[in-house]
C-alpha positions as CSV (number, residue, x, y, z in Angstrom):
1,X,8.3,52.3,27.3
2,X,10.5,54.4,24.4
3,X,13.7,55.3,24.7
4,X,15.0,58.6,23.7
5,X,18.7,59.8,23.6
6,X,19.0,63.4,23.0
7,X,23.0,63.5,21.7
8,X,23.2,67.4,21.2
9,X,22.3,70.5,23.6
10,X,18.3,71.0,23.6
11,X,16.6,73.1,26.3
12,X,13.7,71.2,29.2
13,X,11.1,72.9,27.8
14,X,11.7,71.9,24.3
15,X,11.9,68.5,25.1
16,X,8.5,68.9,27.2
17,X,6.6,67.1,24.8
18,X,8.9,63.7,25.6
19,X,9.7,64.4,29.3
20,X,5.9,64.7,30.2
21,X,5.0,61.6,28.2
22,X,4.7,58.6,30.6
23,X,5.7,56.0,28.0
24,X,8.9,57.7,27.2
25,X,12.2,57.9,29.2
26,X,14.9,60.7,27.8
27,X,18.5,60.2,28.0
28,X,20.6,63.4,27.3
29,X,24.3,63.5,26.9
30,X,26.3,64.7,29.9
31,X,23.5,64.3,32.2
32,X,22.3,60.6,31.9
33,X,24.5,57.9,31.6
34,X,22.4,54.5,32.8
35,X,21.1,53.7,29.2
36,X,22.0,50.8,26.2
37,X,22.3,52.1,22.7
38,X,20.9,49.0,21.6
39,X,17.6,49.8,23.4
40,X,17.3,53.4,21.8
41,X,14.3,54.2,19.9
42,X,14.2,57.7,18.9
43,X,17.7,59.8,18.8
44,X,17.4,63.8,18.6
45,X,20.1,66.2,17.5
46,X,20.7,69.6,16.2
47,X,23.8,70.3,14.3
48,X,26.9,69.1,16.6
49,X,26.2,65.1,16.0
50,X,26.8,63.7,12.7
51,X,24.3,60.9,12.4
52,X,26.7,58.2,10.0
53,X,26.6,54.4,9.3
54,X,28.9,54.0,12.0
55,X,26.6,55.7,14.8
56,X,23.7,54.1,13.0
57,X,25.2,50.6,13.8
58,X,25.2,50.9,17.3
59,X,21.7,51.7,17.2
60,X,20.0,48.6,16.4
61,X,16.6,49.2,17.5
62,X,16.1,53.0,16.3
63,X,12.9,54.0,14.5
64,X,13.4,57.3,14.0
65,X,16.0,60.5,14.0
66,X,14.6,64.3,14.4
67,X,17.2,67.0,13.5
68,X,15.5,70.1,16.0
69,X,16.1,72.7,12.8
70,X,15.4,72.8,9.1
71,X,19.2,71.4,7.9
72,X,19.8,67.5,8.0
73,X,23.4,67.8,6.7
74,X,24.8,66.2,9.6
75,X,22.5,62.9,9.2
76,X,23.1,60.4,6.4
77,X,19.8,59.9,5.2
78,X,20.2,57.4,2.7
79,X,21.9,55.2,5.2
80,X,18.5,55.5,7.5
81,X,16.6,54.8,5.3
82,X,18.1,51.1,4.3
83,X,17.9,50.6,7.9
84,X,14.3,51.9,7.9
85,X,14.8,54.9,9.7
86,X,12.6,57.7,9.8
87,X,14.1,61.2,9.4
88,X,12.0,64.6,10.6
89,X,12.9,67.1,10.8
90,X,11.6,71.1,11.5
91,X,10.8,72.9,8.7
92,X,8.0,75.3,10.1
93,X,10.2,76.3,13.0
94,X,12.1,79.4,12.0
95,X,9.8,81.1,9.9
96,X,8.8,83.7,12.0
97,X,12.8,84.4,12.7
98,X,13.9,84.0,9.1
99,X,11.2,86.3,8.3
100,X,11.8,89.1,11.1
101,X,15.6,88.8,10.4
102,X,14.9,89.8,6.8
103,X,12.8,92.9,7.6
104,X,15.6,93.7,10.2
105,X,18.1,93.9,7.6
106,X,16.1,95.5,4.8
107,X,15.2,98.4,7.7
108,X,19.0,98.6,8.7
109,X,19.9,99.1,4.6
110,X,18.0,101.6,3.9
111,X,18.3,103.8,6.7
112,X,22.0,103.0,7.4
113,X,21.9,102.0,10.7
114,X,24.9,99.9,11.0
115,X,27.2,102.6,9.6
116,X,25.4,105.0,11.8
117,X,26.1,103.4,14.8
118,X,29.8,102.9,14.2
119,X,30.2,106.5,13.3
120,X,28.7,107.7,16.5
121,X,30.5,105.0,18.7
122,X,33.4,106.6,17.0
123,X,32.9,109.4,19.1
124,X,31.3,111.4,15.7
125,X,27.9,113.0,14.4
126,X,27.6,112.5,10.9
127,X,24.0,113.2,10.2
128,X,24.3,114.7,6.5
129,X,26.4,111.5,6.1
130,X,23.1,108.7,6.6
131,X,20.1,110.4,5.2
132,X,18.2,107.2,4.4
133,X,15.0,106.0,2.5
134,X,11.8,105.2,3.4
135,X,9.6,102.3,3.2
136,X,5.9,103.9,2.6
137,X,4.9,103.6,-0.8
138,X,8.0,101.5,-2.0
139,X,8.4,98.3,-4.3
140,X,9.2,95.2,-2.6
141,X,10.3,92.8,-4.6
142,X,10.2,88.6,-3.7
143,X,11.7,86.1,-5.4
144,X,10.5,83.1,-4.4
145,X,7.2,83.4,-2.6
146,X,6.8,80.0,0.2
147,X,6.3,80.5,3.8
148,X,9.1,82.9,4.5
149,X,8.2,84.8,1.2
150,X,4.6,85.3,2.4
151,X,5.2,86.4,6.0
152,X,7.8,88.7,4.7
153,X,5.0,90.2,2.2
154,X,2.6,90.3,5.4
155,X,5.4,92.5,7.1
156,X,5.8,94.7,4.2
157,X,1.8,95.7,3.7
158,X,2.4,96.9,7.3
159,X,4.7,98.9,5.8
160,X,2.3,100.4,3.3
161,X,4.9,98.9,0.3
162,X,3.5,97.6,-2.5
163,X,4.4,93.8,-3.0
164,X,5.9,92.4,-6.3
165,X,6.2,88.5,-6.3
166,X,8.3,86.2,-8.5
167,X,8.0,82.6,-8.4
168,X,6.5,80.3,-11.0
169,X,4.3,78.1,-9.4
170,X,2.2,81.2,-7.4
171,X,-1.4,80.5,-8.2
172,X,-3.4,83.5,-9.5
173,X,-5.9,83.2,-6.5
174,X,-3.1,82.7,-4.0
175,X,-1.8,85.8,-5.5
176,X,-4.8,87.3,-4.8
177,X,-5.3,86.1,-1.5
178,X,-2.5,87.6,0.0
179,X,-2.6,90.8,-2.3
180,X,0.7,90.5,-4.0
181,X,1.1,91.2,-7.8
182,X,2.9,88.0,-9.3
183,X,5.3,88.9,-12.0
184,X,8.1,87.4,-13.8
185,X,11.5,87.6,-12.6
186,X,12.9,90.6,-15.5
187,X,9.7,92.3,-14.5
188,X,10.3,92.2,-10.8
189,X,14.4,92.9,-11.2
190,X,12.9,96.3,-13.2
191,X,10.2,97.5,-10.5
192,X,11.4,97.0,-7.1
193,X,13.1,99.5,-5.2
194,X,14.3,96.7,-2.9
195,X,14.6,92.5,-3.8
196,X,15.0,90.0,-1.3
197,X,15.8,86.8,-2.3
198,X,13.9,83.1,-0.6
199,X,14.5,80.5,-3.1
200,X,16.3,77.0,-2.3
201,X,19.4,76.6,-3.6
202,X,18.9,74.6,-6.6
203,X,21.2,74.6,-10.2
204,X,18.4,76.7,-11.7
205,X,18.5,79.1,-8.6
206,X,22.6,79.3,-8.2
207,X,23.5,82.5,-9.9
208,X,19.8,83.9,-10.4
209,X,20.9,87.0,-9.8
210,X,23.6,87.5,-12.0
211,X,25.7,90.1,-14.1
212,X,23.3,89.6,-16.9
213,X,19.9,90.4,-15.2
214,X,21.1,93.1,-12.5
215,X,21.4,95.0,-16.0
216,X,17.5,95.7,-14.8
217,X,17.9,96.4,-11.6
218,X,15.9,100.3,-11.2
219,X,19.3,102.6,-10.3
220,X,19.6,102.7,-6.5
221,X,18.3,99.8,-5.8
222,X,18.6,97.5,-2.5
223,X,19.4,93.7,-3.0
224,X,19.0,91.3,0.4
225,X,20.1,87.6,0.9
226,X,18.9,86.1,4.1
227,X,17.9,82.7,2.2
228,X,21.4,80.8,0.6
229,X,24.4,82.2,-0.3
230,X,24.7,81.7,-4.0
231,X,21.3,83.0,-5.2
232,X,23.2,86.3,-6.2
233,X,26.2,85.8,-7.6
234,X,28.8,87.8,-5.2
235,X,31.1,88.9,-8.0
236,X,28.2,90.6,-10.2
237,X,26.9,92.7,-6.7
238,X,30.4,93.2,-6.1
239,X,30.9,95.0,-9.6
240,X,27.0,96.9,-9.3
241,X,28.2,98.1,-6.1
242,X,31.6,99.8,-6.6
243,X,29.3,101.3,-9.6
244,X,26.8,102.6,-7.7
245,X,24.2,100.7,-9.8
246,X,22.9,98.9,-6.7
247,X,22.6,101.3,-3.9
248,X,23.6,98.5,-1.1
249,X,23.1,95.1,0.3
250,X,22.0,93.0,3.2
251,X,23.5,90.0,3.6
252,X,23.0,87.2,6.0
253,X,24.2,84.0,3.9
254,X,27.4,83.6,1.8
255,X,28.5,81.8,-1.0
256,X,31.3,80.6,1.5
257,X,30.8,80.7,5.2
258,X,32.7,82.5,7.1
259,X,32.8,84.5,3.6
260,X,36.6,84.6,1.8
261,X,35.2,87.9,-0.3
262,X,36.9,90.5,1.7
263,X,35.9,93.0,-0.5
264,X,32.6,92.5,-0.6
265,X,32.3,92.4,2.9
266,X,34.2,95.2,3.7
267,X,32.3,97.3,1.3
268,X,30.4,100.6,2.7
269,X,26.9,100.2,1.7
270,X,27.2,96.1,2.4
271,X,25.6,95.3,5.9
272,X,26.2,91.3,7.1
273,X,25.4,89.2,9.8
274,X,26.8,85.3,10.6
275,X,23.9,83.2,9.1
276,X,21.5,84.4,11.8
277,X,18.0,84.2,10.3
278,X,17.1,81.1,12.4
279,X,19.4,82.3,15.6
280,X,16.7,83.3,17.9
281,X,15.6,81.9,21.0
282,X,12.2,81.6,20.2
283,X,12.8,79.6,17.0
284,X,15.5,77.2,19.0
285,X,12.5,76.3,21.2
286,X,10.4,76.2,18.5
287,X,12.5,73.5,16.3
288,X,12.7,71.6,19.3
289,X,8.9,71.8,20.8
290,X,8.0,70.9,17.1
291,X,10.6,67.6,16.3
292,X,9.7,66.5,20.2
293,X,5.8,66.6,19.8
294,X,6.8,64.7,16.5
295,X,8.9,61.7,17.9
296,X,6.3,61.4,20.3
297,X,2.9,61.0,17.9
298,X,5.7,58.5,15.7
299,X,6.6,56.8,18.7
300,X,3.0,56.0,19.6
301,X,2.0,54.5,16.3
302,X,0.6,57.7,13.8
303,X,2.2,59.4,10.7
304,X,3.9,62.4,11.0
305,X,4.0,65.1,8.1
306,X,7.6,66.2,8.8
307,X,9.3,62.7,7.8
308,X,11.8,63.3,4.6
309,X,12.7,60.4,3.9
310,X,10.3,57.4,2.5
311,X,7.9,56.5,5.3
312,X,6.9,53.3,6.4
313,X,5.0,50.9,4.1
314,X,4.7,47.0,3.7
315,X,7.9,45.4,2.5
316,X,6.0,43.2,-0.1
317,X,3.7,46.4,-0.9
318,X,7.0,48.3,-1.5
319,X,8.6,46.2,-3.8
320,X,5.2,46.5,-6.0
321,X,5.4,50.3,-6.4
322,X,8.9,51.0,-5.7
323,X,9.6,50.9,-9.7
324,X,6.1,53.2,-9.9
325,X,7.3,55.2,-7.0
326,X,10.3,56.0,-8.5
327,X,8.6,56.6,-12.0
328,X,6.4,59.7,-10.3
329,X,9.1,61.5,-8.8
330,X,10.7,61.8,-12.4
331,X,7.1,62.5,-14.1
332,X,6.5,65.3,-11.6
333,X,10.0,66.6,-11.9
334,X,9.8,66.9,-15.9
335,X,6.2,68.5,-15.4
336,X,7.8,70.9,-13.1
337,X,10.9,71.5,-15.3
338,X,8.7,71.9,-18.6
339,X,5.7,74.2,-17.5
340,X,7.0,78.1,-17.1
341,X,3.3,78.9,-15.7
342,X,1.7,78.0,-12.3
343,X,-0.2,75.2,-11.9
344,X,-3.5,75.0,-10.0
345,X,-4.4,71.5,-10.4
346,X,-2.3,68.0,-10.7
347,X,-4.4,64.6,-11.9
348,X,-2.6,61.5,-11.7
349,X,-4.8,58.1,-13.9
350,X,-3.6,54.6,-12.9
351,X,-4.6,52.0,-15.9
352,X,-3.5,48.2,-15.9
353,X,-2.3,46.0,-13.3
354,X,-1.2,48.8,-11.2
355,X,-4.6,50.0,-9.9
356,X,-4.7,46.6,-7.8
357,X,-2.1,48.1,-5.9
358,X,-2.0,51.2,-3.5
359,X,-1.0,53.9,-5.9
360,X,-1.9,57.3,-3.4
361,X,1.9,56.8,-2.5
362,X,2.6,56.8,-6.1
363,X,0.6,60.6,-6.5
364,X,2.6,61.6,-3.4
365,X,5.7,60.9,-5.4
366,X,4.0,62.7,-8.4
367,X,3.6,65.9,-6.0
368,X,7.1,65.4,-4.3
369,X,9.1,65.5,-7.6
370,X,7.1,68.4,-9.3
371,X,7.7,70.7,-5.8
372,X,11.3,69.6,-4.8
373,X,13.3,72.0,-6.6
374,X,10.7,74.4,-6.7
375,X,9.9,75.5,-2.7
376,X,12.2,76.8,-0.1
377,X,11.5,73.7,2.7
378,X,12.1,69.5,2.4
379,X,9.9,68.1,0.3
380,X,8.5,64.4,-0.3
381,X,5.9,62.0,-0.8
382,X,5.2,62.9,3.1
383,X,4.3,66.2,3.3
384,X,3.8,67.3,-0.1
385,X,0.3,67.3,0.1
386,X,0.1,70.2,2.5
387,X,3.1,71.9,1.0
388,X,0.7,71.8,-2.4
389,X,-2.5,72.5,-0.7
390,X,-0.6,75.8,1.0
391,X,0.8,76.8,-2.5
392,X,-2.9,76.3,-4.0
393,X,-2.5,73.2,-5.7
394,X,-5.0,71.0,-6.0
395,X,-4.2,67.1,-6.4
396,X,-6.0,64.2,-7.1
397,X,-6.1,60.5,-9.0
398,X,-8.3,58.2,-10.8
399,X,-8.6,54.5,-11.9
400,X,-9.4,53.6,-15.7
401,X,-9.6,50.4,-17.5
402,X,-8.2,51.5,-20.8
403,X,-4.8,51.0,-20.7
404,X,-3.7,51.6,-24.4
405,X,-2.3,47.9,-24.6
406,X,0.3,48.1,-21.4
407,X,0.2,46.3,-18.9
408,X,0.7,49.1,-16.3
409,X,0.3,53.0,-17.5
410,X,0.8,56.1,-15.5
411,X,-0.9,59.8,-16.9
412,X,-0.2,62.8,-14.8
413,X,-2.1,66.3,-16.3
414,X,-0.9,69.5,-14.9
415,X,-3.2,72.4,-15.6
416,X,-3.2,75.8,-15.1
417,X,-4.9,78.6,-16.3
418,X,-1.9,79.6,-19.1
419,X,-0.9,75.6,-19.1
420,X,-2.0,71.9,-19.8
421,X,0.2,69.3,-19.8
422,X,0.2,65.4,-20.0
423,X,2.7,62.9,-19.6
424,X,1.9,59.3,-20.0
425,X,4.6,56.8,-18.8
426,X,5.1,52.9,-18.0
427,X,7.4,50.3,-16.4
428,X,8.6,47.2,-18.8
429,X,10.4,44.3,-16.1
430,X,13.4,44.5,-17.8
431,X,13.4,47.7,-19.8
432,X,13.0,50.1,-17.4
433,X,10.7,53.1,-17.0
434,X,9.6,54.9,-20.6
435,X,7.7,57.8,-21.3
436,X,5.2,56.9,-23.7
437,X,3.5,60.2,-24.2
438,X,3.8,64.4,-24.1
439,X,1.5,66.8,-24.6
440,X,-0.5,65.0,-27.5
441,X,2.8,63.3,-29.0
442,X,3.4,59.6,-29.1
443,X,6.9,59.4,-28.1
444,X,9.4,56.5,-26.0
445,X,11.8,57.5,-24.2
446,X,13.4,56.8,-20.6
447,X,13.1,59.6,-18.3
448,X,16.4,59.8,-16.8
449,X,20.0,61.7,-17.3
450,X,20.5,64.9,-18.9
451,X,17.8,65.7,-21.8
452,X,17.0,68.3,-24.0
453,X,13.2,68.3,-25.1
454,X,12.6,70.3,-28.6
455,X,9.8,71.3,-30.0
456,X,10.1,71.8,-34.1
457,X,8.5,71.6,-37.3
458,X,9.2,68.0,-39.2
459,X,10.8,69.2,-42.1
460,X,13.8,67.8,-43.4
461,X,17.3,68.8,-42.5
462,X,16.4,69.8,-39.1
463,X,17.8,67.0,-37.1
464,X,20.9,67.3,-39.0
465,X,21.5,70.7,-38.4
466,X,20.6,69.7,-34.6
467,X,23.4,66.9,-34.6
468,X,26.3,69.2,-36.3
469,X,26.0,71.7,-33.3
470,X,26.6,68.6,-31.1
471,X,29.6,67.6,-32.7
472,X,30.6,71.0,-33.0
473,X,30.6,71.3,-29.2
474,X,31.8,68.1,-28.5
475,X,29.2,66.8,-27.0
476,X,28.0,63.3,-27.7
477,X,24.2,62.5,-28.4
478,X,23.3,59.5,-26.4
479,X,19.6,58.6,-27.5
480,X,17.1,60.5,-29.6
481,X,13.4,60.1,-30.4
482,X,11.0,62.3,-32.4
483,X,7.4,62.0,-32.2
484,X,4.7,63.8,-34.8
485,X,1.4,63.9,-35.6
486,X,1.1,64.6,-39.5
487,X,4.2,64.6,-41.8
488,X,5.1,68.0,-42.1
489,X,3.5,69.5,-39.0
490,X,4.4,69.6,-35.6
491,X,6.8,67.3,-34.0
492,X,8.8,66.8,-31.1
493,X,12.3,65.6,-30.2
494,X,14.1,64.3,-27.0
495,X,17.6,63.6,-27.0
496,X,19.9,62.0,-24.1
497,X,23.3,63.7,-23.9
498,X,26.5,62.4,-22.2
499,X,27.1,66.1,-20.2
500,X,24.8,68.2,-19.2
501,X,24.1,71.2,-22.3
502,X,25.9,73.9,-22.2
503,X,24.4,77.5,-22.8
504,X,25.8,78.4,-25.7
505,X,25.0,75.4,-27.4
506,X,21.3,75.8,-26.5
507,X,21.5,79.2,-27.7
508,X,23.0,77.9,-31.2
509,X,20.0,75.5,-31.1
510,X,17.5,77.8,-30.7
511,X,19.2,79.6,-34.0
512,X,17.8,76.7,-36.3
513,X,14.5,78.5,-38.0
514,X,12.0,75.3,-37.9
515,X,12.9,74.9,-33.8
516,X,10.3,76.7,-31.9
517,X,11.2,76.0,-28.5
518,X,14.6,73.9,-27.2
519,X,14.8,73.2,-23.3
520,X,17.3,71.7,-21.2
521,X,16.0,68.5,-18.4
522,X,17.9,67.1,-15.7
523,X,16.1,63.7,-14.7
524,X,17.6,61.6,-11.5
């Protein structure tokens, strides 16, 4: 028999799954008080229970937490996770409302409904006042195309619109699939009539929309924000409003919630709800259905896709890989960070000692890193697989003998149909993790910190030039290696820095005539 303690507010029939089981007894707070938190196997919450070290404690026999929503702010996952907890959580669950929500509000923009409404519950008729704008025929711009992207572009080919995508790792055929035209971001930000925003919130997507790229926004056009506050910076759509540039905005997140930007808010062609994209009752039932039918299939012995935190494997098998492990998330992350194209296919080759060991973990890491940043849902070595098959990724790994004299070697190829890339990498006992190899250039560095990777012509003076912008912004060059293959030719450099690189110092970089190509790399 499993014991389950729901701590937060969930409904009967979302527990259903775990109330009709007969191997399971539910405890839920308020209502049943005849249970021992030592005895606890599963605990399920929403947002209202913050899941700390000092809850975790009292739990000494818990296999597993499921937060019934997307959100797992309120659960210290790292602190499961040395107790070898299992996290899930729900990240399917609110598409459908996220998705609707966004329609709802890009419908209400255009035609003015809010403002309509108040002016005729003020007791006037102001027709003249709210002529609107239709959808038929229109550009509908998305940034960031993962599942709430795609059901919104479903949504809008109802519509009769016409469907501009941007987001780097959409697959040609995907594109296809769904009949969406994939363009880059200034090329989207200069066609759409209306842009809706469905990125995560990462430092690459903070500020995407910005006061230097709504300078392409078409005249008149409608911005909406149902995804994370931040995406568009609030000050620049402030400014584009009061000039008319942007015609008006929907906005449903906030840079600050409740929002402190009165003026924004209050503005007349601004529409904003509290952060309701996932405030439906069918979605709160369906977060809770899902992490219930979840616990259950954990509970009773088989893996679970929705886990975000490492799952369960072999102590002694762990402390093989972990150093591996570890190794593929940053491999993946720099392949995602360094290829601007999408990516159709990802090949991970084991060499060495390493192939003795179970290395289909170490490929989930691979897949894990390179998505992370780069989808609008939790992703790890659990469910990146599907997350990659649904984007159109294929994935796979091989075993070779060859192993270029080290004892253990890693080489993960990312193609597409505008990109091939290789890394090759290794772990020394004692040194660390070193990548070995890029893109047909022996190299050695360790894959970690803040990096900038250059691409330049080995002629003399360049690296000098390089190191006087450092010092001339202050900023202190930790490690640097250069790799060539003929004197004279191509070459390329990566440096470790003590801060992350500024932009202006990148831009001064990019100055120096033999550097083709300078890019910044954040590396855990």
């Amino acid at each position: 028999m499993f014991h389950v303690y729901v701590a937060d507010s969930i409904s009967a029939d979302g527990l259903a799954p775990l109330l009709e089981a007969e191997n399971v007894r539910v405890y839920r707070k308020g209502q049943d008080t005849d249970f021992s938190y030592d005895k606890i196997d599963a605990l399920l919450v929403r947002s209202a229970t913050m899941v700390d070290e000092e809850l975790l404690s009292r739990l000494p026999n818990l296999k597993v937490i499921a937060r019934a929503g997307v959100g797992v702010d309120n659960i210290d996952v790292s602190a499961a996770t040395k107790k070898g907890v299992v996290v899930i959580n729900a990240p399917d669950g609110n598409t459908i409302s996220t998705a609707e929500h966004t329609f709802a509000m890009i419908s209400s923009l255009v035609r003015h409904i809010p403002q309509a409404n108040i002016n005729v519950k003020g007791a006037n008729w102001d027709r003249k006042k709210f002529v609107g704008t239709e959808l038929f025929g229109k550009t509908l711009g998305i940034v960031g195309f993962g599942r709430i992207g795609s059901e919104i572009a479903k949504r809008a080919k109802a519509f009769q619109m016409k469907v501009a995508v941007y987001d780097p790792f959409l697959t040609e055929s995907r594109a296809e699939k769904l009949d969406v035209a994939s363009l880059s971001l200034d090329e989207v930000l200069s066609t759409a009539d209306i842009i809706t925003v469905h990125t995560p919130l990462t430092k690459e997507t903070r500020g995407l929309l910005n006061s230097r790229n709504m300078s392409l926004l078409k005249n008149g056009v409608f911005l909406v924000n149902c995804a994370r506050g931040g995406i568009i910076d609030e000050d620049a759509l402030l400014e584009n409003l009061n000039t008319g540039h942007v015609a008006g905005a929907a906005l449903d997140v906030f840079e600050v919630e409740p929002p402190t930007k009165t003026e924004l808010i209050q503005h007349q062609n601004v529409i904003a709800t509290p952060h309701l994209g996932a405030s439906t009752k069918e979605a709160q039932y369906n977060v809770a259905y899902q992490v219930s039918k979840d616990v259950l299939t954990f509970l009773n012995g088989q893996s679970v896709t929705t886990s975000i935190n490492l799952p369960t494997i072999p102590k002694e098998i762990l402390n093989k890989i972990r150093p591996f492990f570890q190794l593929g998330k940053k491999i993946g992350s720099l392949l995602s960070q360094v290829s601007n194209s999408p990516v159709d296919e990802i090949t991970a080759t084991y060499a060495g000692k390493i192939t003795e060991w179970e290395t289909s973990i170490i490929t989930k890491s691979v897949i894990a890193g390179f998505l992370k940043d780069r989808v609008d849902q939790t992703v790890n070595e659990v469910n990146a697989a599907s997350i990659a098959k649904d984007r159109g990724i294929n994935y796979g790994e091989k075993h070779r003998n060859e192993s270029d004299g080290y004892s253990n070697l890693m080489e993960v190829r990312a193609k597409g149909k505008q990109v091939d890339l290789t890394v090759r990498a290794t772990y020394i006992e004692g040194y660390g993790a070193r990548i070995v190899h890029m893109n047909g250039f022996d190299i050695d560095y360790a894959p970690s910190g803040h990096l900038l990777y250059v691409q330049h012509h080995d002629r003399p003076g360049v690296i000098g030039q390089l190191g006087n912008i450092f010092g001339k912004h202050e900023t202190n060059i930790a490690t640097m290696h250069v790799g060539r293959m003929l004197q004279g030719g191509k070459a390329i450099m990566m440096l470790s820095v003590d801060k992350p690189i500024e932009k202006d110092l990148l831009d001064e970089i990019l100055l120096i005539p033999d550097i083709s190509s300078a890019l910044t790399l954040e590396l855990p």
